[in-house]
C-alpha positions as CSV (number, residue, x, y, z in Angstrom):
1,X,0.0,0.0,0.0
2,X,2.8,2.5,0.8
3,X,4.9,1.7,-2.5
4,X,1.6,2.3,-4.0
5,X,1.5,5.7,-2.2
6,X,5.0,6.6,-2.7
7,X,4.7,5.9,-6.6
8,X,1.4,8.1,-6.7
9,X,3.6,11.3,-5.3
10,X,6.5,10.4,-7.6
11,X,3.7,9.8,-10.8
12,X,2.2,13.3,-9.7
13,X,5.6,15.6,-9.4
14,X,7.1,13.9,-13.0
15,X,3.9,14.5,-14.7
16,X,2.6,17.9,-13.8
17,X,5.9,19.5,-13.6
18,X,5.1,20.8,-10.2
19,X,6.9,24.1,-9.3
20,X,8.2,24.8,-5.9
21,X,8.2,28.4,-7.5
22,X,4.1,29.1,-6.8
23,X,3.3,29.6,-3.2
24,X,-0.9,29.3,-4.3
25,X,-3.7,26.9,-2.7
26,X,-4.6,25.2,-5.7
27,X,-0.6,23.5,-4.8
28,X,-1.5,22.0,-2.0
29,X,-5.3,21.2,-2.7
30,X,-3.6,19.0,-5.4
31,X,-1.4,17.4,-2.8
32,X,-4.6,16.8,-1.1
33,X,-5.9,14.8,-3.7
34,X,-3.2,12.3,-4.1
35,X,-3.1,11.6,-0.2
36,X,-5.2,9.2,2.0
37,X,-7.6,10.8,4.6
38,X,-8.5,8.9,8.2
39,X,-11.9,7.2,8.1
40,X,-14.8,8.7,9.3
41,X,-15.0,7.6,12.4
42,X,-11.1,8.8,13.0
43,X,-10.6,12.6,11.4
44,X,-10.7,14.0,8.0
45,X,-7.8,15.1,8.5
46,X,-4.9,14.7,6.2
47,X,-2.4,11.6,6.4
48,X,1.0,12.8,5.3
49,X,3.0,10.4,7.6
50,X,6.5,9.6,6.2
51,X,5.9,11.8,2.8
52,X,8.8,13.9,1.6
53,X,7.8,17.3,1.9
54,X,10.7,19.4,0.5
55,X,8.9,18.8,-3.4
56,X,6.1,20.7,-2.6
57,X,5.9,24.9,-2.3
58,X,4.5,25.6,1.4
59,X,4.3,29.2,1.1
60,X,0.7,30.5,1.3
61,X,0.3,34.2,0.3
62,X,-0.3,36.7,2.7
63,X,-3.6,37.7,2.1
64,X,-5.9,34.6,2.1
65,X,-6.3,31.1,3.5
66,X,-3.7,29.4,4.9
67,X,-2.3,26.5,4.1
68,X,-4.4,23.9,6.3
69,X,-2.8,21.1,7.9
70,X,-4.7,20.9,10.6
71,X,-4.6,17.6,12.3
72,X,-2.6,16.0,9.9
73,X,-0.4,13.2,10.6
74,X,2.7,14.4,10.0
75,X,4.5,11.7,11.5
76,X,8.1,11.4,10.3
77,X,7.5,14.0,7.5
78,X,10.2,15.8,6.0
79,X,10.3,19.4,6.2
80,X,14.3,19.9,6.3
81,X,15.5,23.0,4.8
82,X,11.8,24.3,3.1
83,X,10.3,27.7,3.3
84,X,7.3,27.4,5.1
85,X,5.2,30.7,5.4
86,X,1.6,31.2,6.6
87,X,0.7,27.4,7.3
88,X,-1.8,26.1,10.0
89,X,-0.6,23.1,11.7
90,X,-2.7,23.4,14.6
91,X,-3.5,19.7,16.5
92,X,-1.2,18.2,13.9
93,X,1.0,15.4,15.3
94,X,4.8,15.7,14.3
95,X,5.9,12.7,15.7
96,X,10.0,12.5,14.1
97,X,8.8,15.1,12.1
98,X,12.2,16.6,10.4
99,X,12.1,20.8,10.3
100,X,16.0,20.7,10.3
101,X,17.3,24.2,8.6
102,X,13.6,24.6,7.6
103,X,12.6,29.0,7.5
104,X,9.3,29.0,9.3
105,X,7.0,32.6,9.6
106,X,4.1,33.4,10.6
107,X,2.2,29.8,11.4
108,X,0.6,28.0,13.8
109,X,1.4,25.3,15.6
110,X,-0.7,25.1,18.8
111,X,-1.9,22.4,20.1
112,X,0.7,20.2,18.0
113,X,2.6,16.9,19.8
114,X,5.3,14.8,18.9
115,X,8.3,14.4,19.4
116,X,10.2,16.8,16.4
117,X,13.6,17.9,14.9
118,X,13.8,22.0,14.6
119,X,17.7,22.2,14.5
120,X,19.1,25.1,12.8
121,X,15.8,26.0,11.8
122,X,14.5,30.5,11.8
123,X,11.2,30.6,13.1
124,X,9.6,34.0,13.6
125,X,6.3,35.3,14.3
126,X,4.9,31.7,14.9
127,X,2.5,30.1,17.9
128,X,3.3,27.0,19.7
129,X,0.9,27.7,22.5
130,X,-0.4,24.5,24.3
131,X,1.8,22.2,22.3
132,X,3.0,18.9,23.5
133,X,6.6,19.1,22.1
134,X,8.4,17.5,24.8
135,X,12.1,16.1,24.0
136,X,11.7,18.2,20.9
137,X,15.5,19.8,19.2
138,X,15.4,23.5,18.7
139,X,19.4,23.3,18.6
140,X,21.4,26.2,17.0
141,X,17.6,27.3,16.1
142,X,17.1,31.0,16.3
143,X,13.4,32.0,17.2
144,X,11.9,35.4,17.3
145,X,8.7,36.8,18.8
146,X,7.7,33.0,19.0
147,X,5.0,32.0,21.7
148,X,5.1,28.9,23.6
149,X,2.6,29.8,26.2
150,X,1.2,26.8,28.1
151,X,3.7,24.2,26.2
152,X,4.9,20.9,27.4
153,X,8.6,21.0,26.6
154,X,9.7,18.7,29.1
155,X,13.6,17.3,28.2
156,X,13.9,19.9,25.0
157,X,16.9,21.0,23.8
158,X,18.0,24.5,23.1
159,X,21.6,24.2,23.1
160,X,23.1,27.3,21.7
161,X,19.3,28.4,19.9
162,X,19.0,32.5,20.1
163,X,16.0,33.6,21.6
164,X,14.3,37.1,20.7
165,X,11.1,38.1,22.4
166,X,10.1,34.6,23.0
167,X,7.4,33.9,25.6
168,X,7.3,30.9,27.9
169,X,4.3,31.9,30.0
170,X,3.6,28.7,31.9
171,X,5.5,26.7,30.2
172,X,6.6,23.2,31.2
173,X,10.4,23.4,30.6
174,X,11.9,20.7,33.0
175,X,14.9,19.0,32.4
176,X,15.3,21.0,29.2
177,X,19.2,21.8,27.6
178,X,20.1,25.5,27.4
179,X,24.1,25.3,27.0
180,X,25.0,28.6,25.0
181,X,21.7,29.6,24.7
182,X,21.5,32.9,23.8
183,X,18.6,35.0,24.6
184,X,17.0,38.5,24.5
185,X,13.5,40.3,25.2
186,X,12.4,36.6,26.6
187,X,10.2,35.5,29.0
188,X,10.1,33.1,31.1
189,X,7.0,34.3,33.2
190,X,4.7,31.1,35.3
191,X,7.4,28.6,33.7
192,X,8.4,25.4,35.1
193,X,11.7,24.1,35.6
194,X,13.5,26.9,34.7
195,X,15.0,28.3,38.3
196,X,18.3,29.1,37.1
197,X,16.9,32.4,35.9
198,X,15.8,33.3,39.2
């Protein structure tokens, strides 16, 4: 079923000469097509477990809908190195999801889980409110006015990330790495596990 899948995408990209160079809907609502949904009784949400992301464009235009992934499964999807902009990811699960070196602006990811890779990746402007991204890498990542208000990120790494006007209200941060972590206009406000500032 999954070589079935896989040959689907790869029949799809050769065939309609997909562009990574139009950031438009009508991209992903083709992407939508090609991929199974959960039954009924699960979610309609999209299953994009495992599937190579970096072929398609994920930058939605400012003005207008956002890219909607929702719910998805994105378990053990790759992301690494792509341009994502404007994209709704809210309640997705990013299990081994891979965001390594991936430039990420203006999205949402609350109420995410999973366990995922954000090393090296530039997020700004971006919500992780209420997400459940505990043993999560943000290494060498540099995030700005990023919120991750109410998160579980229990045994995260931030090893040498750079932190500008990030908000941890409430956060759960313990046993979390922050060697060389760099930070300015942060907050730490209500957070858990995160005495040394004190």
């Amino acid at each position: 079923m999954k070589y079935v899948f896989f040959t689907a995408i790869a029949f799809f990209v050769t065939f309609t000469h997909f562009s990574v160079r139009a950031a438009t809907q009508e991209s992903i609502q083709k992407l939508e097509t090609l991929l199974p949904r959960k039954s009924a009784t699960e979610s309609s949400a999209l299953d994009l477990s495992g599937v190579d992301m970096r072929t398609y464009d994920l930058c939605a235009p400012k003005k207008g809908e956002k890219i909607d992934f929702r719910k998805a499964n994105l378990k053990g999807a790759n992301f690494a190195g792509v341009e994502i902009r404007n994209v709704d990811f809210e309640g997705a699960n990013l299990d081994q999801a891979n965001f390594e070196g991936t430039t990420i602006t203006g999205c949402n990811f609350r109420h995410v889980t999973g366990t995922a890779n954000f090393t090296r990746a530039s997020i700004k402007y971006t919500g992780f409110n209420h997400s459940k991204l505990g043993g999560s890498l943000f290494t060498n990542a540099t995030l700005e006015s990023t919120g991750f208000d109410f998160a579980d990120l229990k045994n995260a790494n931030f090893d040498h990330s750079i932190l500008i006007a990030v908000n941890f209200y409430s956060a759960d941060l313990t046993g979390y790495s922050h060697n060389g972590m760099r930070m300015e206009r942060t907050s730490f406000e209500r957070s858990i596990g995160t005495s040394w500032f004190d």
